[in-house]
C-alpha positions in Angstrom: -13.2 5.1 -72.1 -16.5 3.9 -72.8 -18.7 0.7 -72.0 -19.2 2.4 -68.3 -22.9 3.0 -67.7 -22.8 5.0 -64.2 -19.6 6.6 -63.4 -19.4 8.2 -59.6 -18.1 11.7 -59.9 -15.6 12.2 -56.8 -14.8 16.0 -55.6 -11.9 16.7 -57.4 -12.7 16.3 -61.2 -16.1 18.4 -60.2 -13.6 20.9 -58.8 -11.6 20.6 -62.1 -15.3 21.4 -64.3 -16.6 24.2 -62.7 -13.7 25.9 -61.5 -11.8 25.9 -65.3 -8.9 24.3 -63.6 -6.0 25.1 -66.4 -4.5 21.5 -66.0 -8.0 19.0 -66.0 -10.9 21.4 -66.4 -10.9 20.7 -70.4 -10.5 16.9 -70.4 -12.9 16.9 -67.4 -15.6 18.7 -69.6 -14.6 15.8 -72.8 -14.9 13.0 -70.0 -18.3 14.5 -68.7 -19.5 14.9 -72.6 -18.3 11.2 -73.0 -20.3 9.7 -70.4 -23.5 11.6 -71.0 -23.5 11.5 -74.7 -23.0 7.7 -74.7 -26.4 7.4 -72.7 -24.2 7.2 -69.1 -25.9 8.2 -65.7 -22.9 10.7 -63.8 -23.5 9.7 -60.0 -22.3 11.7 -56.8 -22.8 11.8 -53.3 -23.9 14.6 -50.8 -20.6 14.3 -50.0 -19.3 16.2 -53.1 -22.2 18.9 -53.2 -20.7 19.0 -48.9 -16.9 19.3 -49.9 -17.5 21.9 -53.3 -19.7 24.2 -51.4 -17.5 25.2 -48.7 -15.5 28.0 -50.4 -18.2 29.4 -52.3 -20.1 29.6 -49.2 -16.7 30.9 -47.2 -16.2 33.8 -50.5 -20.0 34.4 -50.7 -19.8 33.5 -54.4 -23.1 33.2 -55.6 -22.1 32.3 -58.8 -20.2 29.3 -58.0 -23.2 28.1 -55.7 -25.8 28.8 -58.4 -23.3 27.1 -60.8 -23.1 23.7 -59.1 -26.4 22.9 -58.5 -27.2 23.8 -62.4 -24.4 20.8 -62.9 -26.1 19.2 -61.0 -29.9 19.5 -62.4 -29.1 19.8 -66.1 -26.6 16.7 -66.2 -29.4 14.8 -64.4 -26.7 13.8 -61.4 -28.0 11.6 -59.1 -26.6 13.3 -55.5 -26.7 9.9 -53.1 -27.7 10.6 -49.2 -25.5 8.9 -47.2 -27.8 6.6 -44.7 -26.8 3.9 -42.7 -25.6 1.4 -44.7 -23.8 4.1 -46.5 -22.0 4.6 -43.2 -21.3 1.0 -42.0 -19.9 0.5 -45.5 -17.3 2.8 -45.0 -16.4 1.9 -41.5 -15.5 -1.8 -43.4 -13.7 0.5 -46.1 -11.3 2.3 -43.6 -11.3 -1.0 -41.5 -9.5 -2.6 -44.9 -8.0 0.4 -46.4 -6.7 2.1 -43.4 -4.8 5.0 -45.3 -8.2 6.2 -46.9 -9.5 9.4 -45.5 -13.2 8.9 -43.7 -14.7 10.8 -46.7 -13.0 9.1 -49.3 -14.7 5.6 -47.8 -17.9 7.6 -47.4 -17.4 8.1 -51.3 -16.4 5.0 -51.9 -19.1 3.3 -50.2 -21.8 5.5 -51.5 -20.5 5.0 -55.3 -20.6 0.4 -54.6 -24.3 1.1 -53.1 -25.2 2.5 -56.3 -23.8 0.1 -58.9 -21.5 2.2 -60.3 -19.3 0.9 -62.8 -16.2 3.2 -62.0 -15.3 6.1 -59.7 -13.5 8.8 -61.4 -11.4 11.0 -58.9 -7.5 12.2 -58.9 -6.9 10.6 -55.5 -4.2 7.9 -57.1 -3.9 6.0 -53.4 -8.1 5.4 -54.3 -7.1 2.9 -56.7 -6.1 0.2 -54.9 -10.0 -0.3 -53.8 -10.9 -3.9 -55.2 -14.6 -3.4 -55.1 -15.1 -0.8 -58.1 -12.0 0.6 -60.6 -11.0 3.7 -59.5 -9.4 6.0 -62.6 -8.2 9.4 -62.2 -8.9 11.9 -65.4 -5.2 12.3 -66.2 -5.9 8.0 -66.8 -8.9 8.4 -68.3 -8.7 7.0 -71.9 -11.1 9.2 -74.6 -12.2 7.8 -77.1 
């Protein structure tokens, strides 16, 4: 699925990478090679690095800690704060989509502040967003 220049990375497919899920961690890894071999920019938010983290800190694995924030630096992911008008974004997300979760619109919102060109995520209900496609990795097309 090419012709997207920044793609927002949502929890879950991160989840899928650096965990080895059996079902999604492989086609995660050929959608993250897709992206950043075609010259793509792979864009999060603080939100992710928030929502990953917790059960590595709860286990005290090192290793999964360490392994994130290597994602992070040698894929070159831009990790967005989430300021202001961040927040009042996703207040007029949930206001619209009242079924999304406050994170999910803190995602959502973060990933339209950036330009992104699509939101990749496993959350199907996220795709009903009109602002920016949302495509889950079993959708994603390789190509």
């Amino acid at each position: 699925m090419t012709g997207y220049n920044r793609v927002f990375l949502d929890t879950t497919p991160l989840i899928y990478f650096l965990d080895y899920d059996p079902h999604f961690g492989d086609k995660t890894r050929l959608i993250l090679e897709e992206i950043l071999t075609s010259g793509g920019d792979v864009v999060s938010s603080v939100i992710t690095c928030t929502e990953y983290l917790v059960y590595p800190y709860r286990t005290d694995n090192r290793q999964k800690i360490d392994a994130f924030f290597e994602f992070i630096g040698d894929c070159g992911v831009d990790l967005y704060g989430i300021d202001v008008d961040i927040a009042r974004r996703a207040a007029e997300i949930r206001a619209e989509y009242r079924d999304f979760k406050a994170m999910d619109a803190l995602q959502l919102a973060a990933a339209v502040h950036a330009d992104c060109d699509v939101f990749l995520t496993n959350d199907k209900q996220l795709r009903q967003f009109r602002e920016l496609k949302c495509v889950t990795v079993e959708e994603w097309d390789l190509s």
